[in-house]
KETOR-497490 format. One record per atom (N, C-alpha, C): residue in one letter; x, y, z. Coordinates in pm, whole numbers, plus 50000, padded with zeros to 5 digits. Last residue first. Layout:
N
AXYZ...
***
This chain:
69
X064041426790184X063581415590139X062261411290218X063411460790052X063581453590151X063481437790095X065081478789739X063721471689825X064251463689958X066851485989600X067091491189776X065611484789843X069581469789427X067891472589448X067861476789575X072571474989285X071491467889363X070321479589335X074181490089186X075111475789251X073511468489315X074721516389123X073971510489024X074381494889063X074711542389206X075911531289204X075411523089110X072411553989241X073971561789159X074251554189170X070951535489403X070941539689286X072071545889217X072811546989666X072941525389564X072511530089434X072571569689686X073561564189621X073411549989599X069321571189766X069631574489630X071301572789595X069731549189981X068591548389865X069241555589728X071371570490141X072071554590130X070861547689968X069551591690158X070421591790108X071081578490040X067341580290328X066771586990226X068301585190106X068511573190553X068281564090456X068041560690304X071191599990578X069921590190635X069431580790546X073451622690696X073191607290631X071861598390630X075231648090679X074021640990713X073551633590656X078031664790889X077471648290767X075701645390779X079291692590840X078361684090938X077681670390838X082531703690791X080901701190753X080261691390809X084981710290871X083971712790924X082771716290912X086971699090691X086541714290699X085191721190779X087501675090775X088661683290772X088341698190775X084641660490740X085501665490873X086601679790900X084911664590485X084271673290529X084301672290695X087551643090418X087641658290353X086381665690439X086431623890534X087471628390567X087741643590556X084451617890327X084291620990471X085281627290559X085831611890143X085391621890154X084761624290270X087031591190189X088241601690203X087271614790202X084631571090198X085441575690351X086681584690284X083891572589934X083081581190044X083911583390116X086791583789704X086151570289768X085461585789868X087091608689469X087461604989581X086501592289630X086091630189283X086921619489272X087401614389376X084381649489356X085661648389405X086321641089353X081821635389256X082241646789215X083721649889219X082011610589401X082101609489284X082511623389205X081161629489655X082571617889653X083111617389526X078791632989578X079551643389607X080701636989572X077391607789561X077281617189402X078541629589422X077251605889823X078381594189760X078191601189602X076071623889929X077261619689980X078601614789887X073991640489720X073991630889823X075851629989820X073691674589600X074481663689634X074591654789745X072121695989737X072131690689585X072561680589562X072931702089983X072261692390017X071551689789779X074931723890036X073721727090013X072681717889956X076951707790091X076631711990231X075641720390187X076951692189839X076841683189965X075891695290069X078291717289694X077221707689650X076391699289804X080431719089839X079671730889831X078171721189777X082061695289796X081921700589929X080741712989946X082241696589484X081891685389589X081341691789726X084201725089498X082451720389440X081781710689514X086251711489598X085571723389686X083981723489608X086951693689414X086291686289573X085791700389616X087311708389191X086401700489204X086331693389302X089491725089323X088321728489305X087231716889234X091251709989582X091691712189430X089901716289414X091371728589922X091511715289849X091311718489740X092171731390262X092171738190135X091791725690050X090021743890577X090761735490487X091191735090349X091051760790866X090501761190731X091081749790649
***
């Protein structure tokens, strides 16, 4: 079992009922993606990542355009 401060357990609850892309989760946590990855390894949540996702965190990020060139 893993323990952690309740706004990553939100994070983590958010994510693994798919309300939360990855990197909106992370941000929830306060945490960079790869610790949060870390963190749902640690508790044995299954990552699911697809393009769909990587689209809506650039948006949250706000560092670019996700058009193709």
């Amino acid at each position: 079992m893993c323990s952690m401060d309740q706004k990553t357990e939100t994070a983590v609850e958010r994510y693994r009922e798919g309300t939360a892309s990855l990197g909106r989760a992370a941000k929830l946590a306060d945490v960079s993606i790869w610790r949060f990855l870390d963190v749902l390894s640690e508790c044995g949540v299954e990552v699911n990542y697809d393009e769909s996702d990587l689209e809506a965190d650039i948006r949250a990020s706000g560092t670019g355009d996700t058009s193709e060139n």
